[in-house]
NULOZA-122138 format. One record per residue: residue in one letter; x, y, z of N, C-alpha, C, O in turn. Coordinates in steps of 0.2 Angstrom, whole numbers, plus 5000, padded with zeros to 4 digits. Layout:
BEGIN
   residu   n.px   n.py   n.pz   ca.px   ca.py   ca.pz   c.px   c.py   c.pz   o.px   o.py   o.pz
        A      X      Y      Z       X       Y       Z      X      Y      Z      X      Y      Z
...
***
This chain:
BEGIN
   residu   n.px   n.py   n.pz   ca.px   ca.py   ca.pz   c.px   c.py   c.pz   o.px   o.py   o.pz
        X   5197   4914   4970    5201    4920    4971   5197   4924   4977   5192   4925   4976
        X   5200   4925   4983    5200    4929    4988   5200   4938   4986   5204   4941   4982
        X   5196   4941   4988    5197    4949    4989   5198   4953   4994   5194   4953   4999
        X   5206   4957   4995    5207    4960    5001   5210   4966   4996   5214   4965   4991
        X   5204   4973   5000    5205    4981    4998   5210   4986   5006   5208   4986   5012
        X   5216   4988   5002    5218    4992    5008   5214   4999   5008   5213   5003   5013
        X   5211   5000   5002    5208    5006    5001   5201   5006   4997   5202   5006   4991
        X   5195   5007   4998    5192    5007    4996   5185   5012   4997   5182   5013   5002
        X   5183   5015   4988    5179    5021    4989   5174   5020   4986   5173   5017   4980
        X   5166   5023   4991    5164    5020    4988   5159   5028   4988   5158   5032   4992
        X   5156   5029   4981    5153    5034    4979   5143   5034   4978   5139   5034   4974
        X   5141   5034   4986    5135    5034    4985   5134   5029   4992   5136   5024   4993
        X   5131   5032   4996    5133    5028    5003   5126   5026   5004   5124   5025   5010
        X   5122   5025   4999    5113    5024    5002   5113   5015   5000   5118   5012   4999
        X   5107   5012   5001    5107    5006    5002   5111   5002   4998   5114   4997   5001
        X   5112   5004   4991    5118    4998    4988   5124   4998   4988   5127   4993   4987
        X   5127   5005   4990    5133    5007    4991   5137   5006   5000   5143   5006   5001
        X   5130   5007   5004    5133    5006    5010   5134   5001   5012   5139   4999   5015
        X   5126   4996   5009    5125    4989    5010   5135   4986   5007   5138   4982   5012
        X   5138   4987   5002    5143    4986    5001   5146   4985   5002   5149   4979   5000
        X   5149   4992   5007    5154    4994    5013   5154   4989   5018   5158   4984   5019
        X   5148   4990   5022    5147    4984    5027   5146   4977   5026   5143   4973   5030
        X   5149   4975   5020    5151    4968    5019   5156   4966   5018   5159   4961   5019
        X   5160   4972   5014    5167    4971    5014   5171   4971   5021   5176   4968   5023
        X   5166   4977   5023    5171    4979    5032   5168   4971   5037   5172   4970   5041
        X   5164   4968   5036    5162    4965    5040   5167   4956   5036   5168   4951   5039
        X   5169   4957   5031    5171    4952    5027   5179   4950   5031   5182   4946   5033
        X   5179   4959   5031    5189    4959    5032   5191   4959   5027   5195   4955   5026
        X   5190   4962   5021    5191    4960    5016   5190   4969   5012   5191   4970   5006
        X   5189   4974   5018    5191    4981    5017   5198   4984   5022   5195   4988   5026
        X   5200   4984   5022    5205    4990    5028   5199   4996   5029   5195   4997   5033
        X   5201   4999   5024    5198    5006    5023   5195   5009   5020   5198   5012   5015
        X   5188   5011   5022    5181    5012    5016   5181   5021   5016   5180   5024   5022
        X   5182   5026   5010    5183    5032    5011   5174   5031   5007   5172   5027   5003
        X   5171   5037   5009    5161    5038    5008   5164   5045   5002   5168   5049   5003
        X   5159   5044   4997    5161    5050    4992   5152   5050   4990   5148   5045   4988
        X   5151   5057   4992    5141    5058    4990   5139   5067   4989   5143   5072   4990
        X   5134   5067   4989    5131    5075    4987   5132   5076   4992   5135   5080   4994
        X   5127   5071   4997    5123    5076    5003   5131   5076   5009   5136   5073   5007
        X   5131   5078   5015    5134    5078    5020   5133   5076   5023   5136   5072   5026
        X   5125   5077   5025    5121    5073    5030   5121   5066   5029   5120   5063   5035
        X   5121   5063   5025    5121    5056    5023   5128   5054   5023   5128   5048   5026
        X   5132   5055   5022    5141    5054    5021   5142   5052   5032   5143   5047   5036
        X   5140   5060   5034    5139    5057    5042   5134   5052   5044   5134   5049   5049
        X   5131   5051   5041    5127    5045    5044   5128   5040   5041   5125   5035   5043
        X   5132   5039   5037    5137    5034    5037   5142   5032   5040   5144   5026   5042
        X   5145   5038   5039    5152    5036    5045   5150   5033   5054   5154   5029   5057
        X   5144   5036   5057    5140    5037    5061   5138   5029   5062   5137   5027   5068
        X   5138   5025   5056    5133    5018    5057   5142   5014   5056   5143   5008   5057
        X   5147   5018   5056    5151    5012    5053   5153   5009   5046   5158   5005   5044
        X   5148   5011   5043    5149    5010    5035   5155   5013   5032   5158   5010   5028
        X   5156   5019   5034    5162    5020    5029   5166   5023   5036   5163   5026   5041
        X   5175   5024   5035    5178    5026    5040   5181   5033   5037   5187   5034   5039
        X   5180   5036   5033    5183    5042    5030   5179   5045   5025   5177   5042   5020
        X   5176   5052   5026    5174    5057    5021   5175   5059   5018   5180   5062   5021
        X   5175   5060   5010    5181    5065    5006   5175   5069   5002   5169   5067   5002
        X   5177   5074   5000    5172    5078    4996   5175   5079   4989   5171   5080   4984
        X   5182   5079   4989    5186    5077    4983   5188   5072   4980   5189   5067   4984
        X   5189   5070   4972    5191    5064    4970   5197   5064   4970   5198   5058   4969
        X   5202   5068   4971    5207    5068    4970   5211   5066   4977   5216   5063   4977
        X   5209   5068   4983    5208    5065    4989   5206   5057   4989   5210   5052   4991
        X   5200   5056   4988    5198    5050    4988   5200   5043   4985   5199   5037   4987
        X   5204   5045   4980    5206    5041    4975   5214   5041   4975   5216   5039   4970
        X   5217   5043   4979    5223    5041    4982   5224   5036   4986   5221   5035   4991
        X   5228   5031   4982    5231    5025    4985   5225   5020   4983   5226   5014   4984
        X   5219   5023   4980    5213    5017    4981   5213   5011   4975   5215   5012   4969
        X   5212   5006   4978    5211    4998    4976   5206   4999   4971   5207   5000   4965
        X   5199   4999   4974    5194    4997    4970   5189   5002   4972   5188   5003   4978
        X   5185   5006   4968    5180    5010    4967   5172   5006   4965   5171   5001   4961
        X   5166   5010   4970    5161    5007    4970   5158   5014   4966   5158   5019   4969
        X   5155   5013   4961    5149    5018    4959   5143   5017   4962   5139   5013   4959
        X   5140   5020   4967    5133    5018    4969   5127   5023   4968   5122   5023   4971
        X   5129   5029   4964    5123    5034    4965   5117   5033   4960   5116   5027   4958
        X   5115   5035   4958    5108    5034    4953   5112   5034   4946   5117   5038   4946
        X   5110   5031   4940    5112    5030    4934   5114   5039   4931   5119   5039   4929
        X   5112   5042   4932    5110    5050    4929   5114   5053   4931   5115   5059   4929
        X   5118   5049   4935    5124    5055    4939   5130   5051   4938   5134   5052   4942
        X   5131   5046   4932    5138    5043    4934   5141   5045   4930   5146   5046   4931
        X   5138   5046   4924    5144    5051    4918   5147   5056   4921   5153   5056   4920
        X   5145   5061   4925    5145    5065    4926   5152   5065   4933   5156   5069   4933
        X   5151   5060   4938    5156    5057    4943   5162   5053   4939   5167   5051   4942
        X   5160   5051   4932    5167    5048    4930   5170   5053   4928   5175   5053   4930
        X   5168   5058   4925    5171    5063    4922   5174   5066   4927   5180   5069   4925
        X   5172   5066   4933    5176    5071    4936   5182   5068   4940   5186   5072   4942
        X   5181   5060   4940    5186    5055    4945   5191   5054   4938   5197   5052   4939
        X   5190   5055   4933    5195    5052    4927   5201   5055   4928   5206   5051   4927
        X   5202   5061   4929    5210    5061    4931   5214   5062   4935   5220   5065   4936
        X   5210   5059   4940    5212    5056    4945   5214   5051   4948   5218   5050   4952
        X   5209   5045   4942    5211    5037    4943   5218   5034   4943   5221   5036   4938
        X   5223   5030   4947    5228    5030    4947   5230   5021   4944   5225   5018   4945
        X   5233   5019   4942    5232    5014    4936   5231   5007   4938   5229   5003   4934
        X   5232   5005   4945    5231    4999    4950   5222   5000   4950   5219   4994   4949
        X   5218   5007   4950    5213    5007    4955   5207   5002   4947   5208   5002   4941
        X   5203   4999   4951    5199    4995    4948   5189   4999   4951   5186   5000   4956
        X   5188   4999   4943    5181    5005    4947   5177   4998   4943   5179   4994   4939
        X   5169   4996   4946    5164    4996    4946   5158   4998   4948   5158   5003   4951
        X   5153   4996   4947    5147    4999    4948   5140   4996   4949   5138   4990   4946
        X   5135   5000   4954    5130    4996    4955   5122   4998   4951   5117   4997   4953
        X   5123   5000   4944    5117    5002    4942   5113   4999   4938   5115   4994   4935
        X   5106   5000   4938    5102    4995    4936   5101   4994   4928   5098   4989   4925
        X   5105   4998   4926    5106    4998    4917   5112   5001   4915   5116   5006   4916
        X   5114   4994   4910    5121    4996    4908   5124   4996   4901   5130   4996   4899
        X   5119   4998   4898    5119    5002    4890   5121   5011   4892   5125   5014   4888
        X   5119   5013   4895    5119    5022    4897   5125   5022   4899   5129   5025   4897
        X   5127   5016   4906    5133    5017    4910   5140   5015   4905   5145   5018   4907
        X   5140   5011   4901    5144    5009    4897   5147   5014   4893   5153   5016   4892
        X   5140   5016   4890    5141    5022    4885   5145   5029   4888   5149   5033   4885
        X   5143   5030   4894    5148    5034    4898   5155   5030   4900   5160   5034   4899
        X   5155   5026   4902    5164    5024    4904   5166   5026   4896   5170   5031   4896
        X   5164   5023   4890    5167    5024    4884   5171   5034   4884   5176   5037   4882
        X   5165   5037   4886    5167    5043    4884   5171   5048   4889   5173   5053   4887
        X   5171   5044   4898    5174    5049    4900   5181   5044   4904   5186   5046   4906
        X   5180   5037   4903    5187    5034    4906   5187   5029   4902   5186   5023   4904
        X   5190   5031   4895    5192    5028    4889   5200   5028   4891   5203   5024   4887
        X   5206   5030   4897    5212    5030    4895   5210   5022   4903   5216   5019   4905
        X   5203   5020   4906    5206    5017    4908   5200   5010   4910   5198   5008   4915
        X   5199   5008   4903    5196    5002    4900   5197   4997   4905   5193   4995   4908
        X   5203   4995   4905    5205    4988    4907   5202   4986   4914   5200   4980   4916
        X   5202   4991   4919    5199    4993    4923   5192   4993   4926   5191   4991   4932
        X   5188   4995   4923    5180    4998    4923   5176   4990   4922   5177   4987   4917
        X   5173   4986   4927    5171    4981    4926   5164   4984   4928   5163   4987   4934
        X   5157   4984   4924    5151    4984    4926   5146   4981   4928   5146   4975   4926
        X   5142   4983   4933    5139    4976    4938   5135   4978   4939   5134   4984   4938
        X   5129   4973   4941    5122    4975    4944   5121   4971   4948   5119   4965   4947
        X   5121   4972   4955    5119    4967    4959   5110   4969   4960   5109   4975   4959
        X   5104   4964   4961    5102    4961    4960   5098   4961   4966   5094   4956   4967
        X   5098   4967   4972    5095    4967    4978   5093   4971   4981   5094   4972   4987
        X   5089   4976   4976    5087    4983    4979   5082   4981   4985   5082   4976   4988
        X   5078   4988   4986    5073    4987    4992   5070   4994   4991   5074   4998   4989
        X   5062   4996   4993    5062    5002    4992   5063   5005   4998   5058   5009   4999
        X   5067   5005   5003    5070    5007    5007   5077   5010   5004   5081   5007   5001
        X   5077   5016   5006    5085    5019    5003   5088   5024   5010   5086   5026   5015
        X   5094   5024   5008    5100    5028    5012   5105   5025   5016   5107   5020   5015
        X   5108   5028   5021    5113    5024    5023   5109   5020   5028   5112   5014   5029
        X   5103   5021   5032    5101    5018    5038   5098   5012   5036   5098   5008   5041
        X   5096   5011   5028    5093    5004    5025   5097   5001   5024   5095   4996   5023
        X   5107   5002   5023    5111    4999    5021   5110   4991   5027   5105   4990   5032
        X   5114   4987   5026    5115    4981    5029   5120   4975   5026   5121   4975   5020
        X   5124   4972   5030    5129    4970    5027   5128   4962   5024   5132   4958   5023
        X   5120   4962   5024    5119    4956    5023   5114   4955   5016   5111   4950   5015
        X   5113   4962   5012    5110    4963    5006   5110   4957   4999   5107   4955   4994
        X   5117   4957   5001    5120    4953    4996   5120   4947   4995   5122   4945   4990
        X   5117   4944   4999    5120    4938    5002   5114   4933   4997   5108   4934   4996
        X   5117   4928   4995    5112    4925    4990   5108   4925   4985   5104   4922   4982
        X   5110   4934   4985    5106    4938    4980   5111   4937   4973   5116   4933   4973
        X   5109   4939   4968    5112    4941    4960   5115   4946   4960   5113   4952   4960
        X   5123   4945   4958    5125    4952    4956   5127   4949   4947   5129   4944   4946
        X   5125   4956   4942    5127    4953    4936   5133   4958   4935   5133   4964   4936
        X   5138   4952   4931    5143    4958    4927   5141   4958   4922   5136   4954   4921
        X   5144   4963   4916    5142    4965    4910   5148   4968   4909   5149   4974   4909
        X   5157   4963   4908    5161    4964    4905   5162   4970   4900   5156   4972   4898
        X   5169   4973   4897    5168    4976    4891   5175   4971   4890   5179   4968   4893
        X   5175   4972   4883    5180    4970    4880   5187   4969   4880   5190   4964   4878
        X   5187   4976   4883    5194    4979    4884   5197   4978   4891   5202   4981   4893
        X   5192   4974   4895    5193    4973    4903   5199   4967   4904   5198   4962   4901
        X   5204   4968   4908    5210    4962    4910   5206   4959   4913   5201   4961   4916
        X   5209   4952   4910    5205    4947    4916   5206   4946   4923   5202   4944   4926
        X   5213   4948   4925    5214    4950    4932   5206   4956   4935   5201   4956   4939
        X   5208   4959   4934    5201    4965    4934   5194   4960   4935   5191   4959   4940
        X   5192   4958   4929    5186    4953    4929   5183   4950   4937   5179   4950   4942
        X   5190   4945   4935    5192    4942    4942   5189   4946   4948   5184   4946   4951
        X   5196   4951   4949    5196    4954    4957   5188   4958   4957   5186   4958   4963
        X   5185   4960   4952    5180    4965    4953   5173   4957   4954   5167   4959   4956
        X   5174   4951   4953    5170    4947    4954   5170   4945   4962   5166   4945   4966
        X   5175   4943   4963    5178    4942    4970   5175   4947   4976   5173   4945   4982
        X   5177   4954   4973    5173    4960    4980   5166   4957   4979   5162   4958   4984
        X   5164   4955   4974    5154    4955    4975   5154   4948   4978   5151   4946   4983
        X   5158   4946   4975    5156    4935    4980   5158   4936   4987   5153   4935   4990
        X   5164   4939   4990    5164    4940    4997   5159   4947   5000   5161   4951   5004
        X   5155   4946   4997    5146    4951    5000   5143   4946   5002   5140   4946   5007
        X   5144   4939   4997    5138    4933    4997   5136   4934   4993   5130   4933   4994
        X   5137   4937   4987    5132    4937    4979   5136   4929   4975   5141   4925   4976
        X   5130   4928   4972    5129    4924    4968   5130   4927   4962   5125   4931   4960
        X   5137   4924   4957    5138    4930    4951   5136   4927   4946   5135   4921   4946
        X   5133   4933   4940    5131    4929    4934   5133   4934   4929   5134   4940   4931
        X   5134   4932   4924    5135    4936    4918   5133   4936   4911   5132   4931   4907
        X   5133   4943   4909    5129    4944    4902   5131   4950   4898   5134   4956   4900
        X   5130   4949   4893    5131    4955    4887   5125   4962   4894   5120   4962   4897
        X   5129   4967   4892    5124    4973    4892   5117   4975   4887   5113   4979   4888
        X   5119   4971   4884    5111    4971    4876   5106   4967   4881   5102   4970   4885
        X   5109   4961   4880    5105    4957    4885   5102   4958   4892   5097   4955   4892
        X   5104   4961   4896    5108    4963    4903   5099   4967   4903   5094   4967   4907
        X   5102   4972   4898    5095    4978    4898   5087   4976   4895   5082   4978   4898
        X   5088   4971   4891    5082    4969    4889   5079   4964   4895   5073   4965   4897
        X   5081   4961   4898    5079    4955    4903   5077   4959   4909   5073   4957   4913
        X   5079   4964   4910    5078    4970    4916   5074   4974   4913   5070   4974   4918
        X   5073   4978   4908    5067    4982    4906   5060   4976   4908   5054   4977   4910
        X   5062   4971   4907    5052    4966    4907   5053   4963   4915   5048   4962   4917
        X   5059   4961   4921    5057    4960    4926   5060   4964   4929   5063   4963   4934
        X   5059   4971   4928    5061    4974    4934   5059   4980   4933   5057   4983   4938
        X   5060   4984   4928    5059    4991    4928   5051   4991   4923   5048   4996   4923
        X   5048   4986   4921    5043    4987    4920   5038   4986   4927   5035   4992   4928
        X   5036   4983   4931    5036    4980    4936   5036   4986   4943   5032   4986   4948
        X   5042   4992   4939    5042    4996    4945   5037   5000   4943   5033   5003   4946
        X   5038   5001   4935    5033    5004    4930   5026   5006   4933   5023   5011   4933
        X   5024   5001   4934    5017    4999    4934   5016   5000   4939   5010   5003   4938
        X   5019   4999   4947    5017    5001    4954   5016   5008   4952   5011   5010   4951
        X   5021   5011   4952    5023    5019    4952   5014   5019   4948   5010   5021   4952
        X   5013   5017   4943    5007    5021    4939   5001   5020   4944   4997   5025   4945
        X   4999   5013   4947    4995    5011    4950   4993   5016   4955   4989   5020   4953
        X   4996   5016   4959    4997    5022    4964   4995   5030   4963   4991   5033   4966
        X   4999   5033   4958    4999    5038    4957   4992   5038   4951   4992   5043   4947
        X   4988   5033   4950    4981    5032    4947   4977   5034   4954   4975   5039   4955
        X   4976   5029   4958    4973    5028    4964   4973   5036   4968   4968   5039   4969
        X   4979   5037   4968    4981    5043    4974   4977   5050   4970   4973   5053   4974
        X   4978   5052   4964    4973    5056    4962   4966   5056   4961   4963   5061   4959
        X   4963   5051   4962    4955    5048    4963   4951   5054   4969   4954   5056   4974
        X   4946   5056   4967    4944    5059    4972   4943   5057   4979   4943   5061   4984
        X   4941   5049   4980    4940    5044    4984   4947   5041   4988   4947   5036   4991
        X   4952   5046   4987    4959    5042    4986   4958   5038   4992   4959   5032   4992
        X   4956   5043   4998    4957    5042    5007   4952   5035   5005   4954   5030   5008
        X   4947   5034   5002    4942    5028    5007   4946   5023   5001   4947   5018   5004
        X   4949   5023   4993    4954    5017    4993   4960   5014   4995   4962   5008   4994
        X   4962   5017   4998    4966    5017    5003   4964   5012   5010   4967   5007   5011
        X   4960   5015   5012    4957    5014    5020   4956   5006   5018   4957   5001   5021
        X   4954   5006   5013    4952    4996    5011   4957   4993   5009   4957   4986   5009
        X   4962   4996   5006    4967    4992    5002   4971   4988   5007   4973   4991   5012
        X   4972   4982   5005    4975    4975    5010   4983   4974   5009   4988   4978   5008
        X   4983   4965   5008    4990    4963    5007   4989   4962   4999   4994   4959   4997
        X   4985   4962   4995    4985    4961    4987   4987   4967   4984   4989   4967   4979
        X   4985   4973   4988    4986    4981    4986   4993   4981   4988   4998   4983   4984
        X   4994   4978   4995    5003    4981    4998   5008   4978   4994   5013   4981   4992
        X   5006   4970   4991    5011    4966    4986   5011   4970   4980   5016   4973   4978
        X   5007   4970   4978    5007    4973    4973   5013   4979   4969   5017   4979   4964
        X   5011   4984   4975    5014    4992    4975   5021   4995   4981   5024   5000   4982
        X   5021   4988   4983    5028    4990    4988   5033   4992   4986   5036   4997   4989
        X   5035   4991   4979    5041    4993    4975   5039   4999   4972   5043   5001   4968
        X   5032   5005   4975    5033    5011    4972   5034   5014   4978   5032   5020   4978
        X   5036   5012   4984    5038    5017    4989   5046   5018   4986   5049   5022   4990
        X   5049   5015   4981    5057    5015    4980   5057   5021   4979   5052   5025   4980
        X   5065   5022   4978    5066    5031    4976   5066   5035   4971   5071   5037   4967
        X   5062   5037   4970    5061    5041    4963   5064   5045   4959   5062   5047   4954
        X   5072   5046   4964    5074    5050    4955   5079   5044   4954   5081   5043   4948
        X   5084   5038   4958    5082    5033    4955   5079   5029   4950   5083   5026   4947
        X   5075   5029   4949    5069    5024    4944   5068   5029   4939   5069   5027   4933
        X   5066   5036   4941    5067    5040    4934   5072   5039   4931   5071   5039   4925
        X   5078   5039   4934    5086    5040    4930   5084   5031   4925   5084   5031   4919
        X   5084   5026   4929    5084    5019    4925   5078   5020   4921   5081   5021   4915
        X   5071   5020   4919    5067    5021    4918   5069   5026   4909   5067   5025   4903
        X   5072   5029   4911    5074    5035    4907   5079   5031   4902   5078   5029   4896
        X   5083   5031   4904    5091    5027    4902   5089   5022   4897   5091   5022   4891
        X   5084   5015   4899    5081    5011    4896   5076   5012   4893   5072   5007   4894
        X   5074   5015   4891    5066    5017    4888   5066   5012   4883   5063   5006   4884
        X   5069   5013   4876    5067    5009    4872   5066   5000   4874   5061   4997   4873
        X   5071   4998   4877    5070    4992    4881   5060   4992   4885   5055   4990   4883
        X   5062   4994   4887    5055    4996    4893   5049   4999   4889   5044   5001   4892
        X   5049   5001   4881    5044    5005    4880   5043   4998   4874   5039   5000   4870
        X   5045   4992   4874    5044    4987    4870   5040   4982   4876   5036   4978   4874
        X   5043   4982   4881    5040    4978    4888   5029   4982   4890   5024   4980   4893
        X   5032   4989   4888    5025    4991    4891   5018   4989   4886   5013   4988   4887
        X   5022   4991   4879    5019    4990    4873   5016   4980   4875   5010   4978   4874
        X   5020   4976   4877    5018    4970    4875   5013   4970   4880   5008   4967   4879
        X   5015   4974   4887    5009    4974    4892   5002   4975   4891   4996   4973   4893
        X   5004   4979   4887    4998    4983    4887   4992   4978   4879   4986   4979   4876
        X   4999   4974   4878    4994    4970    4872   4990   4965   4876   4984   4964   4876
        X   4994   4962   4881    4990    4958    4887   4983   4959   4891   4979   4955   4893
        X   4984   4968   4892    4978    4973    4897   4971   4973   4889   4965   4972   4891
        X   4973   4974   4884    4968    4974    4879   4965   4967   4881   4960   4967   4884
        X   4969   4961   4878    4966    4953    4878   4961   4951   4884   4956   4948   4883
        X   4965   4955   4892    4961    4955    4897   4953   4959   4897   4947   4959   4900
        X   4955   4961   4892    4947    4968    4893   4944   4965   4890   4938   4964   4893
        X   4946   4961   4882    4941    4957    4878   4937   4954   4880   4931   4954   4879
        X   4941   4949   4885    4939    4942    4890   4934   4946   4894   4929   4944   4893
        X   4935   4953   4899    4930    4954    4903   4924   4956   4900   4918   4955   4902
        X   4926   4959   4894    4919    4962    4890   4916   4960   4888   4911   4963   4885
        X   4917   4953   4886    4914    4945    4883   4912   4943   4888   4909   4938   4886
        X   4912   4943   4896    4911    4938    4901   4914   4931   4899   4910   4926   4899
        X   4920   4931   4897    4923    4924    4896   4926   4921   4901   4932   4921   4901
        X   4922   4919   4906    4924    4914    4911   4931   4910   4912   4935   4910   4916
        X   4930   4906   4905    4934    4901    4904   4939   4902   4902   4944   4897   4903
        X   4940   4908   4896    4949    4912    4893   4950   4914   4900   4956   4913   4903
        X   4946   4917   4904    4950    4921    4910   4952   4915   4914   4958   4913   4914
        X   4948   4911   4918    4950    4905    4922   4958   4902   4917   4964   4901   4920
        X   4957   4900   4911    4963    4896    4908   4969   4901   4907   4975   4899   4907
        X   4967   4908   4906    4975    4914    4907   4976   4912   4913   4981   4908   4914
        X   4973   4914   4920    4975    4913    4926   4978   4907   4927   4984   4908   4929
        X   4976   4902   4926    4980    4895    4928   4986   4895   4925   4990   4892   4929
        X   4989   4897   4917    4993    4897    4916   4999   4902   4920   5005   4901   4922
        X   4995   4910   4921    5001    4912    4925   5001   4911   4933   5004   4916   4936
        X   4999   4908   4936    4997    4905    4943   5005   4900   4942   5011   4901   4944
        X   5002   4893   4937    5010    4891    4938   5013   4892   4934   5016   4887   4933
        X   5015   4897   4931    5021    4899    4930   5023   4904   4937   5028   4901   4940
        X   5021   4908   4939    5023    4911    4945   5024   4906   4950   5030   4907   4953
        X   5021   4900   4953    5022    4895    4958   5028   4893   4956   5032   4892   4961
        X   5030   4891   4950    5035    4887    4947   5042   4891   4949   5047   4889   4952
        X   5042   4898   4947    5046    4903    4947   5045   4903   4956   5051   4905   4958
        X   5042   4903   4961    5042    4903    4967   5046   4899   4968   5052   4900   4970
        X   5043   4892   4969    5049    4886    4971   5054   4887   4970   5058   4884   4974
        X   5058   4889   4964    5066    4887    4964   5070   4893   4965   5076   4893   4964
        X   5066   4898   4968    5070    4902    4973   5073   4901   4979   5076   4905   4982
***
C-alpha cells in the first residue's frame, strides 16, 4: 500500500516530528504539512527549514480537512493535546504517534478520544538522537530504522494499514507488538541505558574534581554518555510514564553492579575475565546483524 496525505498535521516539530515532515514532503507523499507546537520560535523554524508549510496555533484550524495526524511532543503532554484536538477530529482523519511509551499514551487515547478508536494507531519509531529541535530534523531519520506499532483493538484495518504506509514511506522498517510488551523491552534497551548516562554524568559533574574528570575523559567516556545530552524533559516524561517497567530493569541492574563488586572485592580475575567475554560477544553478536 502507497501513502499520499493532502493534508497533514503534525503536532511537535522537533526531531521526530520534523524528521517526519521532511520525509513525507520529500516522499511526495505529503501536499500539505500544517506545524502545531508550544513554542513559536520553533514552528518558524520549521517553516524556515521547509519542514512544515503552515502554522496553526489552533486545533480547530489545524485539523480541517486533515488526513493523518502526527503526535510528536513529549509523552506528558499528549493527554493533554488529545483532549484538546478531540472535538475537533473529523471522522476520515487518522492520528498517530511518536512516543517512546505506550501504556500512558494508550491510556490517554482511551480517556480523551474514545468517540475515535478506529482511527488512533500508536507507534514508536525507533530513531531518536540526542540532538532535538527543528534544526536536527532530517528527512532521512527514518530510513532503515524501526518504527513499532502497538495496535488497539478497536483500530480499522484500513487505518492499520494507511498509518503503516506513512511510516514505510519514511524508510522505516515496521514491526509490531502488544503495548505490555512494547514497554517492557524498551524499559531494559532504551530507557534504562538513558537511565544510567543521565546518572553517570550528573555523578561525575557534581564531584569536586568535576573540571580535571572531564579534561581526561575520552571515547569510552563519549560512548558511553552521548545519550545524556538527550532532552530532558523528554526522558523525564518516558522515564516517568514507565517506571514500574524500568524500576524492575534498574533493580536487575543493580543485582549485576552487586555481582561485579563481589568479583572486584575477591580480586576474581577469572569471574571478571569470563562475565566480560560472555558480554563482549553478546554485544559483537548483537553488532554484526545490524
Amino acid at each position: 500500500m502507497t501513502a499520499h496525505f493532502n493534508r497533514v498535521v503534525v503536532a511537535g516539530v522537533g526531531l521526530i516530528g520534523g524528521s517526519f515532515a521532511a520525509a513525507l514532503k520529500q516522499a511526495g507523499a505529503a501536499r500539505h504539512v500544517v506545524g502545531m507546537g508550544r513554542s513559536t520560535g520553533s514552528l518558524q523554524q520549521a517553516q524556515s527549514l521547509g519542514l512544515i508549510d503552515e502554522i496553526a496555533t489552533d486545533w480547530s484550524v489545524a485539523l480541517k480537512g486533515a488526513d493523518l495526524v502526527l503526535l510528536a511532543m513529549p509523552v506528558g503532554q499528549m493527554g493533554a493535546a488529545m483532549q484538546a484536538m478531540a472535538p475537533h477530529l473529523e471522522p476520515q482523519t487518522l492520528v498517530t504517534d511518536g512516543g517512546s511509551t505506550k501504556g500512558d499514551v494508550i491510556e490517554a487515547i482511551y480517556t480523551h478520544l474514545s468517540g475515535h478508536l478506529a482511527c488512533v494507531v500508536p507507534a514508536h519509531p525507533i530513531a531518536g538522537a540526542e540532538k532535538s529541535g527543528p534544526s536536527a530534523a532530517t528527512p532521512d531519520l527514518y530510513r532503515g530504522r524501526k518504527v513499532v506499532l502497538t495496535p488497539l483493538p478497536e483500530n480499522a484495518p484500513h487505518a492499520i494499514d494507511t498509518v503503516r504506509a506513512a511510516w514505510a514511506v519514511c524508510g522505516a522498517v515496521m514491526h509490531q507488538m502488544s503495548p505490555q510488551e512494547h514497554d517492557r523491552v524498551f524499559a531494559a534497551v532504551s530507557h534504562l541505558p538513558h537511565l544510567l548516562a543521565f546518572g553517570l554524568v550528573h555523578d561525575l559533574a557534581g564531584r569536586a574534581n568535576a573540571e580535571q574528570l572531564f579534561r581526561y575523559a575520552a571515547s569510552g567516556f563519549r560512548d558511553f554518555t552521548r545519550i545524556a545530552g538527550s532532552h530532558p524533559e523528554m526522558w523525564r516524561d518516558i522515564c516517568v510514564a514507565n517506571r514500574q517497567p524500568l524500576l524492575a530493569e534498574l533493580d536487575a541492574y543493580l543485582a549485576e553492579l552487586a555481582w561485579l563488586r563481589a568479583l572486584l572485592l575477591n580480586a576474581d580475575g577469572d569471574g571478571l575475565e569470563k562475565l566480560f567475554a560472555e558480554a563482549s560477544a553478546a554485544r559483537n553478536a548483537w553488532g554484526a546483524a545490524q
